[in-house]
C-alpha positions as CSV (number, residue, x, y, z in Angstrom):
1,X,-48.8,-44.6,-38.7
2,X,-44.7,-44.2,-38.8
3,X,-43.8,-40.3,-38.7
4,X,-47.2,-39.2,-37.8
5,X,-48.1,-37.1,-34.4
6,X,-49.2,-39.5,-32.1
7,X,-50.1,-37.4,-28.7
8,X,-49.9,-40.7,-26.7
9,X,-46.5,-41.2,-27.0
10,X,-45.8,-37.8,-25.9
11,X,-43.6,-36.3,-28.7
12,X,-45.1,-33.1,-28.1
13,X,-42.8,-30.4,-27.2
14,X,-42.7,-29.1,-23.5
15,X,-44.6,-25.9,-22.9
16,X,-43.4,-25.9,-18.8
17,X,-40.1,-26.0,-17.1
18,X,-39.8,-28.8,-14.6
19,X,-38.8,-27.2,-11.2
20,X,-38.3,-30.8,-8.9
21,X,-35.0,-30.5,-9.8
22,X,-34.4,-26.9,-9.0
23,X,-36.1,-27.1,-5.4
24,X,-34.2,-30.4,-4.6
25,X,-31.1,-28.1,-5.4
26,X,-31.9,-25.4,-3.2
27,X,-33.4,-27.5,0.1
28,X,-30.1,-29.3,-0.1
29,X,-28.5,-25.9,-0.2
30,X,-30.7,-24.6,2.7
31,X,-29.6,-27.6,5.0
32,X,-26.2,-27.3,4.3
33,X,-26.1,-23.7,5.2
34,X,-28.2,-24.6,8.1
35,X,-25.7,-27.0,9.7
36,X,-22.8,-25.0,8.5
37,X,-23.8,-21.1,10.3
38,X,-23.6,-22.2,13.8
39,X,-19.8,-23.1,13.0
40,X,-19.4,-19.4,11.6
41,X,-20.0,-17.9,14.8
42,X,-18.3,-20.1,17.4
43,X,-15.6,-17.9,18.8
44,X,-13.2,-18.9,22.0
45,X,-12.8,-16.1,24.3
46,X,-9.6,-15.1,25.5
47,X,-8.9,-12.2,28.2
48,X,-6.5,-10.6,26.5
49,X,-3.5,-8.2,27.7
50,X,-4.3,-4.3,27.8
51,X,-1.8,-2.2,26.3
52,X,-1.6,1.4,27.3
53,X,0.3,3.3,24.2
54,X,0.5,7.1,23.1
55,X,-0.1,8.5,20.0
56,X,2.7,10.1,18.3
57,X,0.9,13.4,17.3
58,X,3.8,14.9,16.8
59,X,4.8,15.2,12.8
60,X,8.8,15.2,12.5
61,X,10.1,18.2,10.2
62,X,11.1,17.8,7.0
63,X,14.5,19.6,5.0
64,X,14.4,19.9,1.5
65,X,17.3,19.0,-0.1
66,X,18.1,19.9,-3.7
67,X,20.9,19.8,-6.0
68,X,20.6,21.3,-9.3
69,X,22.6,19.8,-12.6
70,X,25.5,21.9,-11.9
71,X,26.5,20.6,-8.5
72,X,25.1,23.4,-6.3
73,X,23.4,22.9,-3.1
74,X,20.1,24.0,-2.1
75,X,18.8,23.3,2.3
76,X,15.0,24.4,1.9
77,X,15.6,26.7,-1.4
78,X,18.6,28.5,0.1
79,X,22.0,28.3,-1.4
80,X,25.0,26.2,1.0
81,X,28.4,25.2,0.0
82,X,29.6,21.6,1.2
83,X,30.7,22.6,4.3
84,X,27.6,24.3,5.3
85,X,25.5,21.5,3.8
86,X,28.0,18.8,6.5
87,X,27.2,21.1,9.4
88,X,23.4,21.3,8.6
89,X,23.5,17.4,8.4
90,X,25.3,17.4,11.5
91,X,22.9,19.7,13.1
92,X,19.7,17.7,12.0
93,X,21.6,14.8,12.8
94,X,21.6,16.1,16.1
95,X,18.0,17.1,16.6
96,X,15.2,15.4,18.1
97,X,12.8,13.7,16.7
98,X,15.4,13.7,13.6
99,X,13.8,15.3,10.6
100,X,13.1,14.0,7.3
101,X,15.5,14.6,4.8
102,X,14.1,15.0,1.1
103,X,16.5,15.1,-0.8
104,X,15.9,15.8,-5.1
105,X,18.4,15.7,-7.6
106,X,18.5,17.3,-11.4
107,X,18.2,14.2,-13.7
108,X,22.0,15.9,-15.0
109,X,23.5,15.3,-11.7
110,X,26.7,13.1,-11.3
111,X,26.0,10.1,-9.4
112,X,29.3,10.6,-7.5
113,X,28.0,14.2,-6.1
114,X,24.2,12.3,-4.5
115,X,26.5,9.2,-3.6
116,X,28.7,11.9,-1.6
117,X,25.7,13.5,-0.1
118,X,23.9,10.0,0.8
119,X,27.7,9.0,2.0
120,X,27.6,12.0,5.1
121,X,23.9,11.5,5.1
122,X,24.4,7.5,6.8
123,X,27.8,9.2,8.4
124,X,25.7,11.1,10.4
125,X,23.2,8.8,11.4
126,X,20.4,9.9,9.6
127,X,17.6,7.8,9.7
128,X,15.2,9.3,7.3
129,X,16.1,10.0,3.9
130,X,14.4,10.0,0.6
131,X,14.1,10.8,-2.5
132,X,11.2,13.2,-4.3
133,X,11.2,12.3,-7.7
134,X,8.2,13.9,-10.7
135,X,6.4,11.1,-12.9
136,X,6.9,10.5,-16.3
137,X,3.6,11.8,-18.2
138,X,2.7,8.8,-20.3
């Protein structure tokens, strides 16, 4: 009979998942990682040099350096002209450890008057200097 259900053929849809192929997977895998973990852990020791070194503990101080849109100069929230603002440089230049010089500017600022500042800043020999600056809200 053409287009009949014969059930020696086997047309009948499969009601079981054949797993050979799914075990032959995995013991391949298993033998792999087998041969492979032994390689993982080979190390080759080396006596190494000892190093003796001390922790700097010791947190340099910071100045706060602020100049408002007008041009006036602020050393840690206290008013200085331009000379006192070179002899405060010149004294933290001085100092050791050197402290860290933070230095924030009014968006209004003239480039010229922070270039002038950075200018007696490297002068000095300063060797820390940055810039605090507030994020933009988005």
């Amino acid at each position: 009979m053409i287009g009949s259900f014969n059930e020696e053929s086997g047309n009948r849809p499969m009601n079981e998942i054949n797993v050979t192929p799914l075990v032959d997977v995995m013991l391949v895998l298993l033998i792999v990682f087998i041969v492979t973990a032994p390689l993982f852990t080979h190390s080759i020791k080396i006596d190494l040099p000892r190093a003796q070194t001390q922790v700097n503990r010791e947190k340099p101080d910071t100045v706060t350096f602020a100049i408002d849109g007008i041009g006036r100069y602020f050393w840690n929230s206290q008013p200085v002209d331009r000379a006192e603002l070179s002899r405060r440089l010149a004294d933290a230049a001085d100092r050791q450890p050197q402290p860290e010089l933070h230095i924030r500017a009014d968006k209004e600022t003239r480039y010229q008057v922070l270039a002038d500042v950075m200018a007696e800043a490297q002068r000095l020999k300063l060797q820390r200097v940055g810039f605090i600056t507030d994020p933009e809200a988005k």
